[in-house]
C-alpha positions in Angstrom: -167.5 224.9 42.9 -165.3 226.7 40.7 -162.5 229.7 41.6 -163.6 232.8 42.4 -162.9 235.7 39.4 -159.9 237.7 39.8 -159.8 241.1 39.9 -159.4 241.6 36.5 -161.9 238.9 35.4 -165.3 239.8 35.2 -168.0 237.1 37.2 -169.2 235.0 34.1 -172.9 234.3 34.2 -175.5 232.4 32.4 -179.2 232.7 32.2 -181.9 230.1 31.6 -184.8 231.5 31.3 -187.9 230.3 29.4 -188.8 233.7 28.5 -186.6 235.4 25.3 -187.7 238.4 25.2 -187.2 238.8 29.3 -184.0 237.1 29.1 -182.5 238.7 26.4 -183.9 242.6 28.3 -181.5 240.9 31.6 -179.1 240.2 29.7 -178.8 243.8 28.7 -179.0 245.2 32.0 -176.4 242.6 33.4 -174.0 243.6 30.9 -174.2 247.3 32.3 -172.9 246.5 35.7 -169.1 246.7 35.7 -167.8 243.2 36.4 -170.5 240.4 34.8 -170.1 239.0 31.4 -173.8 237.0 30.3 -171.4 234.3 28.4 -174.8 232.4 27.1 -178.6 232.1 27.6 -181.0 229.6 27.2 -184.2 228.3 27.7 -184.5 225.8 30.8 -184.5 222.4 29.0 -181.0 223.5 27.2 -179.4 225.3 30.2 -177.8 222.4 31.5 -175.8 221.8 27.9 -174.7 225.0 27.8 -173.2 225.3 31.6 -171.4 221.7 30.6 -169.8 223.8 27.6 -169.3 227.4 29.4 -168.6 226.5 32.5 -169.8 229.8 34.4 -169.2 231.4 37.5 -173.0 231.5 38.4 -176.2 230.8 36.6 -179.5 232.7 37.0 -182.3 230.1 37.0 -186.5 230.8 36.8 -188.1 228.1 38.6 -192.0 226.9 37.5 -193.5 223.8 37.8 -193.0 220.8 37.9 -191.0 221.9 40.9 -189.2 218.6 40.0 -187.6 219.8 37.1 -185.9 222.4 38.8 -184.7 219.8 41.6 -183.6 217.4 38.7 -181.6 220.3 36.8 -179.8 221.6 40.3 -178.6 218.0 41.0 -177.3 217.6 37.4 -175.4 221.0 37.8 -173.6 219.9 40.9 -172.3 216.8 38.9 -170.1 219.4 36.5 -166.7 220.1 37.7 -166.6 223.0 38.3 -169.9 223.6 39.4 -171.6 227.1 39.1 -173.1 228.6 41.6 -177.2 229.0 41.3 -179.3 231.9 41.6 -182.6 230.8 41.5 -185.7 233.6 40.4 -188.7 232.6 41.0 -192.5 232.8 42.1 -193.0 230.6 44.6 -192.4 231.9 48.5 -193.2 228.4 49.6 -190.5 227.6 52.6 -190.1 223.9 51.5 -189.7 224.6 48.1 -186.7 227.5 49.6 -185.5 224.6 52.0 -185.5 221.9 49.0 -183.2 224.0 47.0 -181.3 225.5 49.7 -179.9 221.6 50.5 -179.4 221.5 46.5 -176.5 224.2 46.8 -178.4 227.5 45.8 -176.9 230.4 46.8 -179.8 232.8 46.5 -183.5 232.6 46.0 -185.1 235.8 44.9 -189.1 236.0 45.3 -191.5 238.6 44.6 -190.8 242.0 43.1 -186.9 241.3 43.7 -184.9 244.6 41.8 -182.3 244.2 39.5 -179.7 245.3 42.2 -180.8 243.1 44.8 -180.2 240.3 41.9 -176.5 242.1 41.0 -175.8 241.6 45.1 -176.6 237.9 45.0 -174.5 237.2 42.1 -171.9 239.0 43.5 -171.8 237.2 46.9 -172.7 233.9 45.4 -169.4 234.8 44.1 -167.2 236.5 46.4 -168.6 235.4 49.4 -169.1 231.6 48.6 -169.3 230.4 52.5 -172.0 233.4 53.8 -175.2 232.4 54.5 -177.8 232.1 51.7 -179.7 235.0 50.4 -183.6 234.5 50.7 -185.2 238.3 49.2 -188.6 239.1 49.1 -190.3 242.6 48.7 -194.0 244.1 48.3 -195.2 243.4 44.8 -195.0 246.9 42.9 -196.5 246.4 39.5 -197.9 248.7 37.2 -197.8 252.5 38.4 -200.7 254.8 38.5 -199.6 257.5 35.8 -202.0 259.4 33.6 -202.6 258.4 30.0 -201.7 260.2 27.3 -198.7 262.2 29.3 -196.0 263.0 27.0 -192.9 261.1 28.4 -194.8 258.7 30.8 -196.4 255.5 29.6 -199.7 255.3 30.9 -201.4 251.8 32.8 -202.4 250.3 29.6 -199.2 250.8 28.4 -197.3 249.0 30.8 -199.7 246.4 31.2 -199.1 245.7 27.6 -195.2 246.4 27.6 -195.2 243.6 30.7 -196.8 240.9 28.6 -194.8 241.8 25.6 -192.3 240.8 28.0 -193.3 237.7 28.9 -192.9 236.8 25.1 -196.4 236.7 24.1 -197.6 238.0 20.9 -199.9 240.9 20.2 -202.7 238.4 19.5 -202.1 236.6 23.0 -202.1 240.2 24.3 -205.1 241.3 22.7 -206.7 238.3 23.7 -205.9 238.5 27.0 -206.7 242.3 28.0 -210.3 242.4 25.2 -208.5 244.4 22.7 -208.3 244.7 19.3 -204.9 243.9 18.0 -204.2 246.7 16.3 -204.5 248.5 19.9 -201.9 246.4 21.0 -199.8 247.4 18.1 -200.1 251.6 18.2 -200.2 251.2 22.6 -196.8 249.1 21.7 -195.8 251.6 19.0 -196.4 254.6 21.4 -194.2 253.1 24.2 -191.2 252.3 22.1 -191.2 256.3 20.8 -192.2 257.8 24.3 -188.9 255.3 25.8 -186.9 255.9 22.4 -186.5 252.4 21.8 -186.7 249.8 18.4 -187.8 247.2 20.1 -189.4 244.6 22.4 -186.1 243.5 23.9 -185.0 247.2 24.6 -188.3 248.1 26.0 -188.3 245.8 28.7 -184.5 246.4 29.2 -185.0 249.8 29.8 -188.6 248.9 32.0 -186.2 246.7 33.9 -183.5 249.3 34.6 -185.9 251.9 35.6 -187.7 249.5 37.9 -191.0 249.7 35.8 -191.2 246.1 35.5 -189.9 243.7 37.9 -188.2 239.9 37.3 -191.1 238.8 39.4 -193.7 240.3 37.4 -192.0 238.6 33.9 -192.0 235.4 35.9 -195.3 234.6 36.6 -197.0 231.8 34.9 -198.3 232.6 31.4 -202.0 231.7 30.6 -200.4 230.0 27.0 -197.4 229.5 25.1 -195.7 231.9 23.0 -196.4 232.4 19.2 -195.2 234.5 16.7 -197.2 238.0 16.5 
């Protein structure tokens, strides 16, 4: 494994993640914490590439099936010198799946509804506290909250249920598909959240959902019913 950071150097970190939209809404809330630098992202297939060329302090990894991919990818990582330490967000509470990566040199495992802070602390003592025991977290689901529609300020269900898939990187067809609605519902529920959160886009929606602790990683994780297209 590679030096720890100095003081003066922030933890370099990079993220492979299969879904843009969700990675690129991370990456945006990681770069607010004093300290970590997001030096490149990438889907899972091209992560291993790109810590070869960046050689980062820690990468953030989603796990899905095959679960052997994931095991494949971890044993690859431990062959650069110097190795990064893993961060692994997933789905999957399974304790051999934990235990199988565990002996592959994760540091942490995040499941369920983990916060962004509890994923800040991880990266952090993946970091600066290299020989501690590994960090398992898991919380209570909490999803979509109960707030009224149509309340100036607040999204309602329906919009967070929609702002959630966004994203997950599906388009407004998918979306519309998905929840019965017509897809021009999907684009004024989609256009109403952006002005009530004063945002431009999907990226900065679910950045801000993400800070706020509207959505969680867990809930961007989950499997997808079909692959992303273009709205």
């Amino acid at each position: 494994m590679g030096e720890n950071p100095g003081p003066a150097r922030p933890i370099r970190v990079l993220l492979a993640d299969d879904h843009m939209t969700f990675r690129q809404a991370l990456a945006g809330v990681l770069a607010s914490y004093g300290g970590i630098e997001v030096v490149a992202q990438a889907n899972n297939e091209g992560a291993l590439e790109l810590a070869r060329q960046e050689l980062p302090d820690v990468m953030i990894m989603q796990v899905q099936l095959p679960f052997e991919r994931a095991k494949d990818l971890l044993e690859r990582l431990r062959m650069i010198s110097p190795s990064p330490r893993v961060v692994i967000v997933t789905m999957f509470e399974e304790p051999r799946f934990i235990r199988e990566l565990m002996r592959l040199g994760t540091s942490a495992y995040l499941v369920k509804s983990s916060s962004v802070e509890h994923l800040i602390g991880a990266v952090r003592a993946a970091v600066f506290d290299p020989l501690g025991k590994h960090v398992v977290v898991g919380m209570l689901p909490g999803m979509l909250e109960n707030s009224p529609d149509g309340s100036e300020g607040t999204l309602s269900t329906r919009e967070l249920e929609i702002l959630l898939l966004a994203s997950r990187d599906l388009s407004n067809r998918q979306i519309a598909t998905k929840i019965h609605l017509a897809q021009a519902t999907v684009k004024r529920h989609l256009t109403n959240t952006y002005s009530k959160m004063g945002v431009a886009s999907r990226a900065e929606a679910a950045r801000r959902a993400l800070s706020e602790g509207w959505i969680t990683i867990q809930d961007v994780t989950e499997e997808q019913d079909s692959a992303p297209e273009g709205d």
